[in-house]
Structure formats: structure tokens, C-alpha cells
MARLUMLO-159475 format. One line per 5 residues: number of its first residue (from 1); their letters; for each residue x, y, z of C-alpha. Coordinates in steps of 0.05 Angstrom, whole numbers, plus 5000, padded with zeros to 4 digits. Layout:
N
NUM	a	X Y Z ~ ...
//
This chain:
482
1	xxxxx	4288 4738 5032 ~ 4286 4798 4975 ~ 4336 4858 4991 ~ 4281 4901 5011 ~ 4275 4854 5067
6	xxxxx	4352 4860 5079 ~ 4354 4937 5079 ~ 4301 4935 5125 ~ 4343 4901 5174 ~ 4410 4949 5166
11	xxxxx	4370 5010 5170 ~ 4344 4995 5240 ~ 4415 4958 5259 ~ 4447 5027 5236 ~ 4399 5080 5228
16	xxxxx	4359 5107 5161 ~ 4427 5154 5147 ~ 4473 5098 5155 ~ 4446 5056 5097 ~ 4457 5094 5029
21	xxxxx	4429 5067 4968 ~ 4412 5076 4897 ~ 4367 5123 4913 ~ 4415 5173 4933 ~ 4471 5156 4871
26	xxxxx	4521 5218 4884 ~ 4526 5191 4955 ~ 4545 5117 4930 ~ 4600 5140 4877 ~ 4658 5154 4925
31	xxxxx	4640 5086 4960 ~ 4633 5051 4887 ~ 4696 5081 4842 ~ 4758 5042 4844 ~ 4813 5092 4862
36	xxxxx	4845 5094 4798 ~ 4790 5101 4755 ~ 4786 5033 4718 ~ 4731 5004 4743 ~ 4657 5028 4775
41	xxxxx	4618 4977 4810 ~ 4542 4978 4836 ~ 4531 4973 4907 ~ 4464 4944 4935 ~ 4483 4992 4989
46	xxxxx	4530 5028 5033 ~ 4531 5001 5105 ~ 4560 5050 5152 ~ 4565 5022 5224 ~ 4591 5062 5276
51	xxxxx	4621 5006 5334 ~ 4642 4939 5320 ~ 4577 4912 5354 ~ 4546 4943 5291 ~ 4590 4911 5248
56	xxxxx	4573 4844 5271 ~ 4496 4859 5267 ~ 4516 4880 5193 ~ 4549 4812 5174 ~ 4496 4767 5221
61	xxxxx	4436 4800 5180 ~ 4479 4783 5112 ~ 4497 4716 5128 ~ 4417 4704 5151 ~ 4403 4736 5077
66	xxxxx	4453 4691 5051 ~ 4439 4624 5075 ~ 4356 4654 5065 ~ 4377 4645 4981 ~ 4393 4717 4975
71	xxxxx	4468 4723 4937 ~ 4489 4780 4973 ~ 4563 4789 4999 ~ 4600 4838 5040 ~ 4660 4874 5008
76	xxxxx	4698 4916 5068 ~ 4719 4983 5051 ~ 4764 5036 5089 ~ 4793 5096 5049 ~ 4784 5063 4986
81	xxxxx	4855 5081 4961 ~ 4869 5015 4935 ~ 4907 4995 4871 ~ 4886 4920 4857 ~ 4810 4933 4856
86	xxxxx	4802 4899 4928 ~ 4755 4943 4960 ~ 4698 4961 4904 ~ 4641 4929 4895 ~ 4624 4888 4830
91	xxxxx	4571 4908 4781 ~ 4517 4855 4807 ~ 4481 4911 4850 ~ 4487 4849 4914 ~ 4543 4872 4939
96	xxxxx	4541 4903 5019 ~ 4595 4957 5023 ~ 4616 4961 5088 ~ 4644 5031 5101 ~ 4686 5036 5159
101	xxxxx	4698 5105 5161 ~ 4658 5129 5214 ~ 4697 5080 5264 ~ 4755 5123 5256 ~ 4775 5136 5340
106	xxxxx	4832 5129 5374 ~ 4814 5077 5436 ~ 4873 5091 5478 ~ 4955 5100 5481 ~ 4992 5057 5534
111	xxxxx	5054 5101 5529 ~ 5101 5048 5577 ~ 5077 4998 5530 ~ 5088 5044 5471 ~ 5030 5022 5433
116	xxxxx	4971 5061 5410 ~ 4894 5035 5409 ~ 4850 5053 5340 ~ 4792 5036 5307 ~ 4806 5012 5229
121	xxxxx	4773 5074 5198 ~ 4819 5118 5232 ~ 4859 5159 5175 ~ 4936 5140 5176 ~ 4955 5220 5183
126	xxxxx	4914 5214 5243 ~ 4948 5157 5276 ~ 5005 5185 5260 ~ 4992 5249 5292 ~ 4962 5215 5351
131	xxxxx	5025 5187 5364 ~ 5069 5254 5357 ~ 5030 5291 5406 ~ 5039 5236 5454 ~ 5111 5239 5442
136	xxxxx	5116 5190 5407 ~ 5126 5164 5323 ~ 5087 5115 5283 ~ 5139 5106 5221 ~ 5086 5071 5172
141	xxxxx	5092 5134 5121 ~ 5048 5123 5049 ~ 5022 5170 4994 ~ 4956 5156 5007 ~ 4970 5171 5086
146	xxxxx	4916 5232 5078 ~ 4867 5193 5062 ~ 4881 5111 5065 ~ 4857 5082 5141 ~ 4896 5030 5181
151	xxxxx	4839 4976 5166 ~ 4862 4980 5098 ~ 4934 4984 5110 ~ 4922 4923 5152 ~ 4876 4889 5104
156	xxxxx	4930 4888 5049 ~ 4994 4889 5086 ~ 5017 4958 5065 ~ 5090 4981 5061 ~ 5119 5050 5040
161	xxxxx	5180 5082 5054 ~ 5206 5063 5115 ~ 5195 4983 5115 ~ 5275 4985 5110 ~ 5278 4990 5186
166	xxxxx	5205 4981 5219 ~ 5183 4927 5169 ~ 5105 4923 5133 ~ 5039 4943 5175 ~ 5048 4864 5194
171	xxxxx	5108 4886 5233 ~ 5086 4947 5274 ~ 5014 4902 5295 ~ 5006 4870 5362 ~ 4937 4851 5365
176	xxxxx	4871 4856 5331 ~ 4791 4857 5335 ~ 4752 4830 5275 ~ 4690 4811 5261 ~ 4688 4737 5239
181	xxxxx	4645 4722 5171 ~ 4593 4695 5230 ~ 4581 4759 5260 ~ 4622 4737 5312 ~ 4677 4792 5345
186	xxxxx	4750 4759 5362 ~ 4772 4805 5413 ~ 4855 4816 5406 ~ 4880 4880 5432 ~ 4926 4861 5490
191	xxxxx	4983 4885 5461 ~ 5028 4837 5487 ~ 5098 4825 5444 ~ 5099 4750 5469 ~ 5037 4704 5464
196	xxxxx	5052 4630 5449 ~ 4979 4602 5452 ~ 4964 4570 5390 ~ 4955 4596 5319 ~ 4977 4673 5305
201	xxxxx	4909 4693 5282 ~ 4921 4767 5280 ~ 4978 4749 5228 ~ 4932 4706 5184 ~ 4883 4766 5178
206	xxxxx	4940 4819 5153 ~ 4947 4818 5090 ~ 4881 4782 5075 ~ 4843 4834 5042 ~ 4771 4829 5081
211	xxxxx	4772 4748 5054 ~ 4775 4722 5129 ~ 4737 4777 5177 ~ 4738 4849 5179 ~ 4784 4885 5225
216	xxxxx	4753 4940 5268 ~ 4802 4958 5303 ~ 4881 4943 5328 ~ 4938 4956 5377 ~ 5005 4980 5329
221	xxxxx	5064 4995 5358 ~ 5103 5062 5374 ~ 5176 5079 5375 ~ 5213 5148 5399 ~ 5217 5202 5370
226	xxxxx	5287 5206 5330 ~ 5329 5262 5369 ~ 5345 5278 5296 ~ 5328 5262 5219 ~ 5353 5281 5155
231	xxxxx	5342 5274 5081 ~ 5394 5262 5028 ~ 5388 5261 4956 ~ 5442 5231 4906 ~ 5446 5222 4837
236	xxxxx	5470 5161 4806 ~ 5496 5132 4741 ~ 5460 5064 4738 ~ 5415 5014 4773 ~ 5472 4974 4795
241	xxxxx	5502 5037 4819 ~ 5443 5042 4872 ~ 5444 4981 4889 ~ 5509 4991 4909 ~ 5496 5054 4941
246	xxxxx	5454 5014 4985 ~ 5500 4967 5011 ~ 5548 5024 5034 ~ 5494 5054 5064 ~ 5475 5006 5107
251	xxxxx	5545 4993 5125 ~ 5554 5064 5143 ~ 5485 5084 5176 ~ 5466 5021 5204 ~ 5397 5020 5232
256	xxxxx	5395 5097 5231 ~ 5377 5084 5156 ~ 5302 5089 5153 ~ 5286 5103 5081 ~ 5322 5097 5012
261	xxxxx	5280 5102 4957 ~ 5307 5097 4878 ~ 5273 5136 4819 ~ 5292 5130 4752 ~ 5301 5191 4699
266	xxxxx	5227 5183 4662 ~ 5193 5182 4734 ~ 5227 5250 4750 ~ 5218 5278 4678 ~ 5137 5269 4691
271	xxxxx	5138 5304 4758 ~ 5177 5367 4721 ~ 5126 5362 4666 ~ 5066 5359 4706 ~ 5089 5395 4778
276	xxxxx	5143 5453 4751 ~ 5132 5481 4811 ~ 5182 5436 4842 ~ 5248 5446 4833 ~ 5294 5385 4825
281	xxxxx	5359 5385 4874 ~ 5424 5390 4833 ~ 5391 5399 4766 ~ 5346 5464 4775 ~ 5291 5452 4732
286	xxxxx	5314 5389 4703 ~ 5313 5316 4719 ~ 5346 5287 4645 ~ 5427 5295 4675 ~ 5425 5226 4722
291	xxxxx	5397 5161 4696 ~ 5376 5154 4770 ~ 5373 5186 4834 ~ 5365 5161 4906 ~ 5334 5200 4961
296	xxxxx	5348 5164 5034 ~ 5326 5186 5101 ~ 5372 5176 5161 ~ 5334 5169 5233 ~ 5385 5186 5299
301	xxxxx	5385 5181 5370 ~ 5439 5226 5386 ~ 5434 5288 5360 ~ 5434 5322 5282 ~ 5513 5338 5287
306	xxxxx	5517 5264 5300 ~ 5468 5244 5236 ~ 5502 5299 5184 ~ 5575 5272 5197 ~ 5549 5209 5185
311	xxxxx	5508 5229 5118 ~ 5581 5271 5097 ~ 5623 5208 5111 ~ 5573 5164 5076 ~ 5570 5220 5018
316	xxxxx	5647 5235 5009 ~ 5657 5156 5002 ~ 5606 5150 4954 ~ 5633 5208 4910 ~ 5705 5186 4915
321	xxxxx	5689 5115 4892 ~ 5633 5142 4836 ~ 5585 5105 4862 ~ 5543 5174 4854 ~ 5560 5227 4813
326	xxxxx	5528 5289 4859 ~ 5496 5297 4928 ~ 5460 5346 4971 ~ 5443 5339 5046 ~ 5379 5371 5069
331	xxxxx	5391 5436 5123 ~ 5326 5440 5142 ~ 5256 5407 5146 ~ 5238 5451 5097 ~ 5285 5420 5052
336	xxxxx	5277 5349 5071 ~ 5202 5353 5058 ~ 5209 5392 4989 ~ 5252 5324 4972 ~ 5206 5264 4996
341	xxxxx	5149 5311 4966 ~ 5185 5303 4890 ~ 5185 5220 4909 ~ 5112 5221 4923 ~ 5091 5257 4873
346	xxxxx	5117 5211 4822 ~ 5049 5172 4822 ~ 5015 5231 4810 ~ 5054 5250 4759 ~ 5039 5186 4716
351	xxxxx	4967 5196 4732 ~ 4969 5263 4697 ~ 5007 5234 4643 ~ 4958 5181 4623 ~ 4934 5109 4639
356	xxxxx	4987 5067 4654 ~ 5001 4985 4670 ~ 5026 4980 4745 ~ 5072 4934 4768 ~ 5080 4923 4846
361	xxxxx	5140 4871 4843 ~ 5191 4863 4894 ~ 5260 4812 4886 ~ 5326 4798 4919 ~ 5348 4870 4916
366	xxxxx	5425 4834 4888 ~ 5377 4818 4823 ~ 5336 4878 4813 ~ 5391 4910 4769 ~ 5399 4851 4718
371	xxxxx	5314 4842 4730 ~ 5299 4916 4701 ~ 5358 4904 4642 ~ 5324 4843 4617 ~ 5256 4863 4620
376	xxxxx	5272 4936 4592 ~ 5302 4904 4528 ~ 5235 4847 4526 ~ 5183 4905 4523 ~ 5216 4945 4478
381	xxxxx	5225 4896 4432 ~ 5156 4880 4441 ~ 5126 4947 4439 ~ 5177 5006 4398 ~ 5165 5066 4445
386	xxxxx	5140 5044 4505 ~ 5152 5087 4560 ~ 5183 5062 4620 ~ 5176 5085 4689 ~ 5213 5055 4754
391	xxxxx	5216 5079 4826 ~ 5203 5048 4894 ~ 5230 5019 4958 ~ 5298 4991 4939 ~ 5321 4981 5001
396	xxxxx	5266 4921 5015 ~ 5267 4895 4942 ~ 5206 4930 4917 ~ 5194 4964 4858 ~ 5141 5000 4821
401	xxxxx	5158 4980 4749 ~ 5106 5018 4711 ~ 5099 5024 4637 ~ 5061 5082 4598 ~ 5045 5075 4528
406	xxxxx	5087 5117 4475 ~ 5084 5178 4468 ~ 5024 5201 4429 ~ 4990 5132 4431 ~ 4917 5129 4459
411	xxxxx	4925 5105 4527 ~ 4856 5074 4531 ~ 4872 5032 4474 ~ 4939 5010 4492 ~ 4928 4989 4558
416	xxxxx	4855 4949 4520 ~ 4900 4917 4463 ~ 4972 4901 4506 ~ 4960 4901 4584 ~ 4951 4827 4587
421	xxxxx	5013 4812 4544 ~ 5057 4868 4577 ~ 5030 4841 4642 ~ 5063 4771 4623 ~ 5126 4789 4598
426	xxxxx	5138 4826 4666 ~ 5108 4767 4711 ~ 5144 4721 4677 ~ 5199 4757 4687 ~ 5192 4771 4757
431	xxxxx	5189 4697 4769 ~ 5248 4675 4735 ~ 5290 4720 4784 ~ 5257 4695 4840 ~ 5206 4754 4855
436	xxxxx	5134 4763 4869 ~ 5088 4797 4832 ~ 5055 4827 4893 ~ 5097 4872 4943 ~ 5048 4923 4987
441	xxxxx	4983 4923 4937 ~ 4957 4866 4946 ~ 4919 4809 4898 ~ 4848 4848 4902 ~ 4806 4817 4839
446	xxxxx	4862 4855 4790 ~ 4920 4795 4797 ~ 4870 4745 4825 ~ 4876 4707 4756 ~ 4948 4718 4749
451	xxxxx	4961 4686 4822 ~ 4951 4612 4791 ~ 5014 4625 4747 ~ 5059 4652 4802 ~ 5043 4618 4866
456	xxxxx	5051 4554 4882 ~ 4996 4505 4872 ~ 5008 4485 4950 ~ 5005 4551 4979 ~ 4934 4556 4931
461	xxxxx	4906 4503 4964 ~ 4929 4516 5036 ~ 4891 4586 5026 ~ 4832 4556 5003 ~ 4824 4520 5051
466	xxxxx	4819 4579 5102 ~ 4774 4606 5068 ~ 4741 4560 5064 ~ 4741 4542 5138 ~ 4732 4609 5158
471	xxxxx	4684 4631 5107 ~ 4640 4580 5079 ~ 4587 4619 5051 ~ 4634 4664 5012 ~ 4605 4725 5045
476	xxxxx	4663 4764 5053 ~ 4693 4797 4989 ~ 4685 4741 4946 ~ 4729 4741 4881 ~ 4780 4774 4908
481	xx	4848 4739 4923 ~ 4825 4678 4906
//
């Protein structure tokens, strides 16, 4: 079979404006840029079906092309806001993307159930909206949330900031659909919290990138609507400090602690520098008076008199045993989304900046403190100047331990002459504390060749093998994970 042959077939599965191709280039480049701007593949073609019964025609008529001597392969794609390089096509021009954007409804919402029906293209801000004018909330909150879908926060497992009490995607999922690397469509979306048949399927697809099947849809779960939630934002004197911070916070707030994010001085300097526009709280128009600063989210049932006394009590504690050194309580939403808005623009920010190495590391959140002390001191030994920039999710143990390149340096050529030896000191590191070296990102084909270093040669072989067993052409994003 030639590709000709192959196109032939998708157009008339999916229609002649379903199919882009080289022919139309401006079309392909949204479909063929990584997200960060590292890497540009070259797509045989874009497949765009519109129902999972297209999907599986798409797979069946690359599998025939497959096992017909063509080396084609399918790479899934949703919003394509990836950071690992997981959901780009490689430079071979025989790579399938299959868009799943246009599969982007919402299926149904079985509000005694409290679960909510969607296809995988559906946007995140969509779901999430879905859910509030049902009366209900979908806490999976990202960045990307404009523009990432639930395929792909389902495909890699994603986190963000309110894991601390609802857990990953994995954790708000009760069943799937997917398309099998056959063409075949496992049909999952009971939504049923207790289902002791066998193997957890739907669990052995999260997480696995578009390696196993492609998800086309999935029942997530819903919770009420908090009667009231406020935002807090402290500043701290140290790592240990928040770490701290946390503990007491939990103590104090219980489960009506729903986010508590950490962001060091540098990460806050870049968001001043390239947003002035915003205003840091406490230090108007500066970030450089705390070495850290914490902002945490508290999520209540009862009312917002109940959730302030609570933030007050948890504050005045704080301040009397200088664990932080200054606070300020949000009074309106206004407020409270002017503060989450400086956290999530810290990614941005070291976008605007420059190139940069990301880490996405997560440890025992009693380590992370000595962690970032040790491996501080090891890369500035090993490169004078380097610029280090640390924020995340410290309530579940993951950080985004980023490094920038000094100041004036060519970015380009740092990240060409040191990534790889900047990436080792830090892996190495996370290891010998007991971490992983992949939190919410995923493995994509960007840590694929660190994974043999880090994982356990067991674990390697068990996921292999199901590949293996449930892929054995290699169709289905090949190169990537493993």
C-alpha cells in the first residue's frame, strides 16, 4: 500500500475537509508545533474524525496500511498543550495525527449520580462550565484549561492546583471509551464508583499517553458547589518555612484546603518584569522582600463567615509563631482571582524570559526543602549564574524546578551545550530523595531516554509488555514513553 492509497481511504472515512495535508501547510502547523516551541514535526496528515465510530475506521485503515508494509503510525492529539513532546508528530512525514478536536460534546450530566458525560476533545473550561451551570463543580483547574481537552488531561494524568483534595484526572474518572490499537471501541461509561470485574482497564489507559488506545470520550466526576471559597496569600522566610506552613494548614482547614501552591522570589520577579500590570499583594510593585510566598485556596460548606475565621485563625497562628512573615485574605473574587492569576502566570513569565530546562519532579513533601538546598548549591557550582526558578503544588509534593540560563547568556546555546548535564544533576538528585522525575507531564518522547535511569527495570518490563500485548504493531504513538 503507498500513502496515496491510505489518504484515499481517510478522506472517504472522514470527508475531503477532514484530512489536511501537506498541501495545505498553514493548516498542519498548529497540529505539527510542539507547544513550547522546541521541536516541529511533519505530519503525513491530519485526521479529524468527528464520532468515535470514525475514530475506529481511522485506526482499522492504519493498522490495514501497517500490516500492508506501509510504516505509518497514529500519534493522538487533543489541545496540543503538552510539555514532554507526547502529542507531535516526528519528522518522518508517516505519522497519522489524530485530531480530536472536533469530538468536543458534552454526552450527558446524571446530576443524582453527580457525574458529567464528554467527548475527549471537549476544552477543560468547557467541562468546567458545563458543570457550573448544572450546579455543579469540576475542581480539575490547569493553565492550559482554555485550551488543553480532557483526552489529554486523561492521556497524561494531569494535576494542577487542587490535587491536594480531589486528587489527579485519575481520581475524578469513572469510566471510559477508547478505541483499541485494532479499531476496536471498549465501551466504559457507566459511571459506577464500584465495579470489581477483573482488571481496571480505564486506570491502565490514564496516564498512558495514546500508547494503549485512544480515549474518545469519559464519565468524570462532580462535587457541589462550595457554599463559599477564598484565597489567601502569605509570605514566607524559607522553603522549610512552607513546608511548615502546610502542615498547620492542614491541621487547621482540614479538607476545606483545596489549593496551596509555593513560588519562590525569581518566579515572582519574572512575572513583575514581564506582566507590571499586576500588582504583587503586600509588596506593591515588588516581589524581592520574601524569599517565598504561598497562595492557598480554602473550599467551605458552611458559609464565607465560617471560611474567613478559619483563614484568620490559621493566619494569626502562623504570624505569632513566624512561620510567615505577612498575610492578606482575599475580600472578594475580584481579589482572589487577581492572586491565582500572578501563580499562573509564572509559566508565562519564564517563557517571555527565555528558553528554559523544565523540571516536573514531585517528592515526599518532608524532603522537598533539603531536595531544593542540595540541588541549588550542585548547579551553581556547576554553572556560576544560573538562574533558578521554583513553584508548584506543594501540597502533593510537586514541583516545577526550572532553571534559566544567566543572565545575558544565549539561551539557545545553553540549553544546546548543558540541558543534558543539568538534566542529570537534577534527576539524580530527585532519585536520591526518593522522587520521580515525572509528576503531571508525563514521559512523552522528551524523558523517554531518561526513564531507563529512574524507573525500575521491573516496572520497564511489566510496561512493555502491555504494550506490547495491546499494541503489537506499534501503531499508536510509537517512541513515546517507552
Amino acid at each position: 500500500m503507498q500513502t496515496e492509497d491510505l489518504l484515499h481511504s481517510l478522506r472517504q472515512h472522514l470527508g475531503l475537509a477532514n484530512v489536511l495535508t501537506a498541501e495545505t501547510p498553514d493548516a498542519l502547523a498548529a497540529f505539527e508545533n510542539d507547544w513550547r516551541g522546541r521541536f516541529r514535526g511533519r505530519a503525513l496528515c491530519v485526521a479529524r474524525p468527528g464520532s468515535t465510530a470514525e475514530v475506529a475506521a481511522v485506526v482499522r485503515a492504519c493498522a490495514q496500511a501497517r500490516a500492508q508494509g506501509l510504516n505509518i503510525s497514529i500519534v493522538p492529539q487533543g489541545g496540543n498543550t503538552g510539555l514532554v513532546m507526547g502529542s507531535t508528530p516526528d519528522d518522518s512525514g508517516l505519522q497519522v495525527v489524530l485530531s480530536l478536536q472536533r469530538m468536543n460534546r458534552v454526552r450527558g450530566l446524571d446530576a443524582a449520580n453527580m457525574t458529567i458525560t464528554v467527548e475527549a476533545g471537549c476544552i477543560l473550561q468547557n467541562v468546567q462550565q458545563a458543570a457550573r451551570d448544572a450546579g455543579f463543580w469540576f475542581p480539575l483547574s490547569l493553565a492550559a484549561e482554555g485550551s488543553c481537552t480532557i483526552g489529554g488531561n486523561l492521556g497524561t494524568n494531569a494535576g494542577g492546583t487542587q490535587v491536594l483534595r480531589f486528587g489527579n484526572t485519575r481520581d475524578l474518572c469513572l469510566g471510559l471509551e477508547v478505541v483499541t490499537a485494532q479499531g476496536e471501541i471498549l465501551e466504559g461509561l457507566t459511571g459506577l464508583r464500584k465495579d470489581n470485574t477483573g482488571y481496571d482497564l480505564r486506570h491502565l489507559m490514564i496516564g498512558s499517553e495514546g500508547t494503549l488506545g485512544i480515549i474518545t470520550a469519559a464519565t468524570m466526576k462532580l462535587v457541589p458547589v462550595p457554599a463559599a471559597s477564598l484565597t489567601a496569600w502569605a509570605a514566607l522566610p524559607s522553603l522549610e518555612a512552607a513546608s511548615e506552613f502546610l502542615g498547620l494548614a492542614q491541621k487547621k482547614l482540614a479538607s476545606s484546603l483545596t489549593g496551596f501552591e509555593v513560588m519562590g522570589q525569581f518566579a515572582l520577579s519574572l512575572v513583575v518584569k514581564h506582566f507590571p500590570q499586576q500588582k504583587m499583594p503586600l509588596w506593591p510593585g515588588s516581589s524581592q522582600d520574601a524569599p517565598y510566598s504561598v497562595v492557598l485556596e480554602v473550599s467551605d460548606a458552611e458559609n464565607e463567615q465560617h471560611a474567613r475565621a478559619m483563614l484568620e485563625a490559621l493566619m494569626e497562628q502562623a504570624l505569632e509563631s513566624e512561620i510567615i512573615s505577612d498575610a492578606v485574605i482575599s475580600e472578594n473574587i475580584a481579589q482572589a482571582k487577581a492572586l491565582w492569576h500572578i501563580r499562573e502566570s509564572i509559566p508565562l513569565a519564564q517563557a517571555q524570559e527565555g528558553l528554559n530546562i523544565k523540571h516536573d519532579i514531585s517528592l515526599p513533601v518532608s524532603r522537598i526543602a533539603a531536595f531544593c538546598e542540595k540541588t541549588d548549591a550542585m548547579l551553581r557550582e556547576a554553572h556560576p549564574g544560573v538562574r533558578l526558578l521554583n513553584f508548584g503544588h506543594l501540597g502533593d509534593g510537586n514541583l516545577h524546578y526550572n532553571v534559566q540560563c544567566p543572565e545575558g547568556a544565549n539561551a539557545k546555546e545553553f540549553l544546546r551545550d548543558h540541558e543534558s548535564q543539568i538534566n542529570k544533576i537534577v534527576y539524580d538528585s530527585v532519585l536520591s530523595f526518593g522522587g520521580s522525575i515525572s509528576a503531571e507531564h508525563g514521559v512523552g518522547s522528551l524523558k523517554r531516554d531518561e526513564l531507563p535511569h529512574y524507573k525500575s527495570a521491573v516496572a520497564l518490563s511489566m510496561m512493555k509488555s502491555i504494550k506490547q500485548a495491546l499494541d503489537p504493531q506499534g501503531l499508536l504513538n510509537p517512541g513515546r514513553v517507552i
